[in-house]
C-alpha positions, 0 to 999 in steps of 0.5 A, spaced: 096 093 775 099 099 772 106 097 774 105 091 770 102 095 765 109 100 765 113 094 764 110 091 759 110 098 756 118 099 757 119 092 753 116 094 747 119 099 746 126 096 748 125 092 743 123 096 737 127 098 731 126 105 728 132 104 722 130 105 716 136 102 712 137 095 713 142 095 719 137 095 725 139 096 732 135 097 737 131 105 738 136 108 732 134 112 727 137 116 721 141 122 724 139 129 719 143 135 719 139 137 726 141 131 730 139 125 732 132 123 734 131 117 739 126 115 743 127 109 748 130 106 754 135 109 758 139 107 765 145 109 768 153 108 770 153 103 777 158 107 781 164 102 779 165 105 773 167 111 776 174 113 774 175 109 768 176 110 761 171 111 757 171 109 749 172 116 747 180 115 751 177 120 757 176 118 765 169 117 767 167 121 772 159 120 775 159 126 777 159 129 769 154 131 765 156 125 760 154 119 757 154 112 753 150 112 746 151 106 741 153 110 735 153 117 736 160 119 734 163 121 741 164 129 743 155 129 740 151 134 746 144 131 746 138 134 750 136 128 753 128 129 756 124 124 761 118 123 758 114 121 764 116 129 766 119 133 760 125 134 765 131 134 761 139 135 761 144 135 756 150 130 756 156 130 751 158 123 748 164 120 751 163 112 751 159 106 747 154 102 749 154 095 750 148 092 749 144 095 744 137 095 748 137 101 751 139 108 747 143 111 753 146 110 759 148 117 763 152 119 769 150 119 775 149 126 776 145 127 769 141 121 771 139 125 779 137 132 775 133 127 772 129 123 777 130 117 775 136 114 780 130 111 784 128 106 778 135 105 774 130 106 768 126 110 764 123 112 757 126 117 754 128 122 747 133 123 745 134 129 741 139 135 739 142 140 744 141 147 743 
């Protein structure tokens, strides 16, 4: 039953929108002068991406602290924060998201500081780097 309850929670949130001018995209918010401040779904690289180019020109390598944003401008340090445990990583932006349903998607070993290669999913915040 609270597994059921926990997915049902993770689709809500998916789908929410925290835009407030318009152009609505999934888990965005506006960007302030501190940063960026998200909470949403996150996920990680499968292992055939490794060694490819990114968006931002660069080789992914899964064993960097890296990660894919929708709209972050590339080169962008976030502290990425599990909710579940308050663990947390900083990763630098270096590619794009596809889909628009999850705000982040770490490396392989940004995902494994935080716990979460077990369930391939998990809420988290996202929010500047200090």
């Amino acid at each position: 039953m609270m597994r059921k309850y926990s997915v049902i929670v993770l689709i809500a949130f998916s789908t929410m929108t925290f835009c407030s001018h318009g152009k609505a995209r999934a888990g965005e918010r506006d960007t302030t002068e501190s940063g960026v401040d998200q909470t949403g779904i996150a996920s990680y690289y499968g292992p055939k991406q490794n060694g490819r180019r990114t968006a931002d020109g660069s080789i992914f390598r899964q064993q960097e602290m890296t990660a894919a944003h929708p709209w972050l401008p590339f080169g962008t340090r976030v502290r990425v924060t599990l909710l579940e445990t308050g663990r947390s990583v900083i990763v630098t932006i270096t590619d794009r998201l596809p889909s628009h349903r999850r705000v982040v998607d770490l490396s392989l070993a940004a995902a494994r500081e935080l716990g979460i290669i077990r369930q391939g999913v998990a809420m988290v915040t996202l929010s500047p780097a200090s």
